[in-house]
N, C-alpha and C positions, 0 to 999 in steps of 0.2 A: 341432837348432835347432827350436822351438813355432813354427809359422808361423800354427795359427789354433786355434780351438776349436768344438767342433762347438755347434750350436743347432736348438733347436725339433724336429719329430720326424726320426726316421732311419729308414733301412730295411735289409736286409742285405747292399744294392747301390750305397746311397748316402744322403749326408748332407750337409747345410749346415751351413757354418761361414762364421763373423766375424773378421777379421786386423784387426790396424793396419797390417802391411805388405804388399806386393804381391808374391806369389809367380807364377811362372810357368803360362799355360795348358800342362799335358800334364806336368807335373811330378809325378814318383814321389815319394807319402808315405808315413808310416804311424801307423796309428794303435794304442795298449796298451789292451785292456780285456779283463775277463774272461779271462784267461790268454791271452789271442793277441796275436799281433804280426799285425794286418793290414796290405797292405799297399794301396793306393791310388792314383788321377790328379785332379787337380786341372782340374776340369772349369768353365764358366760362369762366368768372372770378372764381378763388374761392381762398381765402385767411386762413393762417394756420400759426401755431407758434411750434416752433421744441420742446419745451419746454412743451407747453399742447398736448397734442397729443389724437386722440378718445380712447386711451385706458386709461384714466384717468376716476373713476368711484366717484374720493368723491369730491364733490363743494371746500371744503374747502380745497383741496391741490392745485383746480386753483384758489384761493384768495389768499394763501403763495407763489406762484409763480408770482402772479400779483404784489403783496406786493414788492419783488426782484427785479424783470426784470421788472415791468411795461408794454408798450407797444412796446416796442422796437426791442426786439425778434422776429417780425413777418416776414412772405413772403409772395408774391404775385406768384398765377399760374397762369396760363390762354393759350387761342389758338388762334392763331391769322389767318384767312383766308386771303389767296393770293388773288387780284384780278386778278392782272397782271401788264405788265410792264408798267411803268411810258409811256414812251416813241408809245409802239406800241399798247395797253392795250390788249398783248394777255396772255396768262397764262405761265408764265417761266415753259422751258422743264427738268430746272432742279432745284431742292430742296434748301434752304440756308444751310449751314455748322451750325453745332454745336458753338456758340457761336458768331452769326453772331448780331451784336447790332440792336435795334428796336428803329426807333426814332417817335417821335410824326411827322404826315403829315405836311408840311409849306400850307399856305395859298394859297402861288404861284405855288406850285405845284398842289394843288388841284383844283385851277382856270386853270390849263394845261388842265386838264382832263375833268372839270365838265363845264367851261366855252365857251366852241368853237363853238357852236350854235348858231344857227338864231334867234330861240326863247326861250326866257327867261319864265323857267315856276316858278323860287323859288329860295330862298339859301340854302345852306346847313347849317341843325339843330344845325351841332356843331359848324362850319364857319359861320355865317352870314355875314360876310364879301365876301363869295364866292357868286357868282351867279352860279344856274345850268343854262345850258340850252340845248335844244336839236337841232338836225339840219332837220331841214324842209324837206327837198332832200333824205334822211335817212328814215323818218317817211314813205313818197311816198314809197322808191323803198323797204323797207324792211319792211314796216308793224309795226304796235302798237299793245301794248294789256293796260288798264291800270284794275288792279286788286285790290280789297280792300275787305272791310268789311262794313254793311252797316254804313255811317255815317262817313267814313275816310278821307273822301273828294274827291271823283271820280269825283262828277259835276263840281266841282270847278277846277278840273285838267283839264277836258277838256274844261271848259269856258278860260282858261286863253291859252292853246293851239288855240283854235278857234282863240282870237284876236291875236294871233301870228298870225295866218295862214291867216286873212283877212286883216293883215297888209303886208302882200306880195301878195296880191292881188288875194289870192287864191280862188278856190268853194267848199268851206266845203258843207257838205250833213249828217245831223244828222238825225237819226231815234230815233223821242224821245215816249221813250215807256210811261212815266208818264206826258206830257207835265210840264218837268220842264224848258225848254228853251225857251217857246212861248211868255215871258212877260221878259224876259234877254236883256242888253243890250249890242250889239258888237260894235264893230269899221267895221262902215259899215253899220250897222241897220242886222234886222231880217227877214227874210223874210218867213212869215207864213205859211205852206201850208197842206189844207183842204184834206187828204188821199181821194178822191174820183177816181173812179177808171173808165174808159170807158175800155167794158168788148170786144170791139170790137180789143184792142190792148192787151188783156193780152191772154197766150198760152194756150191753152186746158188743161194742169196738172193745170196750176192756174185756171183758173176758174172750176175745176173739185173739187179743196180743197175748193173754195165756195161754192158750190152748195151739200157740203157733199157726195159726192159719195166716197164708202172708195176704198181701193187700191186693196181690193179682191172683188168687184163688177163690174167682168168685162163685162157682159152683158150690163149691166146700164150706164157703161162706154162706152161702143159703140155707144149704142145709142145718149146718151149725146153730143160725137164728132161728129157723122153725122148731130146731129142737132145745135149745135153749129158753125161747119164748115158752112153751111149753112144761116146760119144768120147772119156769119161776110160775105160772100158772097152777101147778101142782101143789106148789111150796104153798101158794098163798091161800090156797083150798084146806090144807091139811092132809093133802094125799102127797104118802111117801115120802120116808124119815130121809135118804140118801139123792139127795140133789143130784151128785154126777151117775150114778147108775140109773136118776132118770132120763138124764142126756142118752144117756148109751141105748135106751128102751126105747126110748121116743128117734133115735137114729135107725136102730132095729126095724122098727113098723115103718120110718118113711122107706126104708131099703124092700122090706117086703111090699109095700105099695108100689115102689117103683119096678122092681119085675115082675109082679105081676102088671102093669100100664107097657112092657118093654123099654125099659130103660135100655138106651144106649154102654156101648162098654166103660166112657170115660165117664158117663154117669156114674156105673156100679162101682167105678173105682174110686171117685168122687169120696162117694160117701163111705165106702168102706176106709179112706184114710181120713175122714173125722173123725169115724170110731178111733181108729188106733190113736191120734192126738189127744181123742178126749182123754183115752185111758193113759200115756203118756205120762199127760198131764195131772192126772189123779196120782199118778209115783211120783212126779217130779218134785211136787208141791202135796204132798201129805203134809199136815197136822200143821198148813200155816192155812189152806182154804177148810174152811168149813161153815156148812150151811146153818147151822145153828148160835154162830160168835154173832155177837153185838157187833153192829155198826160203830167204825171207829171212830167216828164221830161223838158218838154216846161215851165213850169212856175221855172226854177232853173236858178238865177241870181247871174252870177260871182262877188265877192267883197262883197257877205251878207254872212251871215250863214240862209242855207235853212234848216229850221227845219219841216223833216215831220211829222205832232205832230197824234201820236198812243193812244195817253191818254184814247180817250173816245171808241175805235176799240175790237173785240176780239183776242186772237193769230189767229186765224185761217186769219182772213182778215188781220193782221198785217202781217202775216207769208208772205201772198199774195204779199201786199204794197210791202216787205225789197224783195222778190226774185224777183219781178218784177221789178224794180226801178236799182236792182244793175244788172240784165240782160240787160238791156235797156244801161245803164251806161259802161258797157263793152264793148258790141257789138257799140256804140258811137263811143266809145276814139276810138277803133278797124279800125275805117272808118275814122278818125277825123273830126266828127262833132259836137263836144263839147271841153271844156278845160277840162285841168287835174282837176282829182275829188279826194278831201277828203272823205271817207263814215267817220261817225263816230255811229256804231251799239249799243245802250245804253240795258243794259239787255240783252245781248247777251245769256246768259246762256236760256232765253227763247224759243229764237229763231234759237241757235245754240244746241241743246241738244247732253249729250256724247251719250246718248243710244237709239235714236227717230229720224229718218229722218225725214227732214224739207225742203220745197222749197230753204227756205235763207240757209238752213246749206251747199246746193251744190252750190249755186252759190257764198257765202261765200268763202268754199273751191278753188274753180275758180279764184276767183279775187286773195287770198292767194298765188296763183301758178302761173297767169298770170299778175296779175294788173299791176304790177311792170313793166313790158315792157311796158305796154302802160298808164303810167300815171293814174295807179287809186290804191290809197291809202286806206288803211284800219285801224281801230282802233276799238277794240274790249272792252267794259267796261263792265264788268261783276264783283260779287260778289264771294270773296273770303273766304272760308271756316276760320270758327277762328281760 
């Protein structure tokens, strides 16, 4: 069905056309020129009568005119965006001609395009007849983002991806920041997991954003890593059950080293406010750090969705979990000693911020730039501006 014909210039993104009838804003068309089937949206509707025009100032001359002509006399404008070719969906290098016909999308065509996927997330709003779906292999090597407003349905988009993905048998890895997936039901079941953290496998900048030391305290920061280095040294010997009371020992004897050498005042004080952070931080974070918990990594089982639930966490130790978790998860795939990994980052805008470095914003960035060669996928869900 011709719903309009294009006018005046075009480009290879988009064109104006004139109807006599009213087709719908966001409706899939397409148009034949030049050997291609492109296909299109119908964008900018605005509807006029050649007969009333804006320079008419008295009601009453458009009621004697309505009285005449009734509704008849009207036209439709509008723009319609290119998406690209039927065939190869890349963007035609060249514009359609002046009067090239605009038809409504067929069904079959739009199941060309929107149907070739593995998984089925939805149909299309104006086709219900189509299925969308996307391809799995796709998602992997080139990355997702999905983008909304709150309440548009982002959970819901990646719950119905998830049992796509655990229906190919795959290891999805969600970081849920509000536990909204901890009581959801997949294909495969869920598999719960408690963010506790053994501070004996996380790096020195990660445990350095725990324990609050900022990134211009770099006395405090030395100390911190000599005494930290030192007590994963410990851990890995078998001397002494209590990891942060080694920290605190091992900051103790650099303190007594240091007056005895004369340490300067902003030295002593230095290290006297890592003590109080470490121990801080030993209140702050009871019974979710401990030196004795599995690597969370170890407890991530292929065929569930692994949700590591952030719900009840601050960003600071969330921040810790997500760059710890997807460092771990690269350097893996990297060696292969895990399967291909789904991440799926929820509230990403948190944890990825435009203007605020983050542990997860770099290692994010990473897997963005390398996942893809080794089998680790990324999906980004974040809150879109209205």
């Amino acid at each position: 069905m011709v719903i309009g014909l294009c006018i005046g210039e075009s480009s290879p993104t988009e064109v104006a056309f004139i109807s006599k009838t009213m087709p719908s804003s966001g409706e899939y068309v397409v148009l034949e020129y030049d050997g291609m089937e492109v296909l299109g949206m119908v964008e900018a509707l605005v509807r006029g009568s050649p007969s009333i025009s804006g320079d008419i100032l008295d009601p009453d001359v458009v009621e004697r005119i309505m009285g005449f002509e009734g509704e008849g006399d009207q036209y439709v404008r509008g723009k319609v965006r290119l998406l690209g070719d039927v065939d190869s969906l890349k963007i035609p290098r060249v514009p359609p001609p002046p009067g090239t016909k605009i038809k409504k999308a067929s069904s079959k065509t739009l199941a060309k395009i929107f149907g070739g996927g593995t998984i089925k997330i939805g149909t299309l709003l104006s086709h219900p007849d189509v299925d969308v779906r996307v391809d799995a292999n796709s998602m992997i090597t080139r990355h997702l983002a999905i983008l909304a407003i709150t309440g548009a349905g982002k959970s819901n988009t990646v719950s119905v991806i998830l049992d796509g993905i655990l229906g190919l048998s795959g290891m999805p890895v969600i970081f849920d920041m509000h536990s909204e997936y901890t009581n959801a039901e997949f294909e495969g079941g869920v598999n719960h997991i408690t963010p506790k953290l053994n501070p004996v496998y996380l790096s020195s900048n990660e445990f350095k954003i725990l324990v609050d030391v900022g990134k211009d305290a770099h006395v405090q920061e030395r100390y911190l890593r000599r005494a930290y280095q030192a007590a994963k040294k410990d851990a890995s010997e078998g001397r002494g059950r209590d990891f942060v009371k080694n920290i605190v020992s091992s900051l103790e004897s650099i303190r007594a080293i240091e007056m005895e050498e004369g340490a300067t005042s902003s030295e002593k004080n230095a290290i006297i406010g890592v003590i109080n952070k470490v121990e801080d931080f030993e209140s702050k974070y009871r019974g979710l750090v401990d030196a004795h918990a599995p690597d969370i990594l170890d407890q991530f089982v292929q065929g569930k969705a692994n949700v590591v639930d952030l719900g009840q966490v601050d960003e600071d130790y969330a921040d810790v979990i997500v760059s710890h978790v997807l460092r771990k998860i690269l350097y893996n795939r990297k060696e292969g000693k895990m399967p291909p990994a789904f991440c799926i980052i929820e509230e990403a805008h948190i944890l990825a911020p435009i203007h605020r470095p983050t542990l997860s914003k770099y290692w994010i960035d990473r897997i963005a730039r390398e996942g893809r060669k080794f089998g680790v996928g990324l999906c980004m869900v974040s809150q879109r501006p209205k």
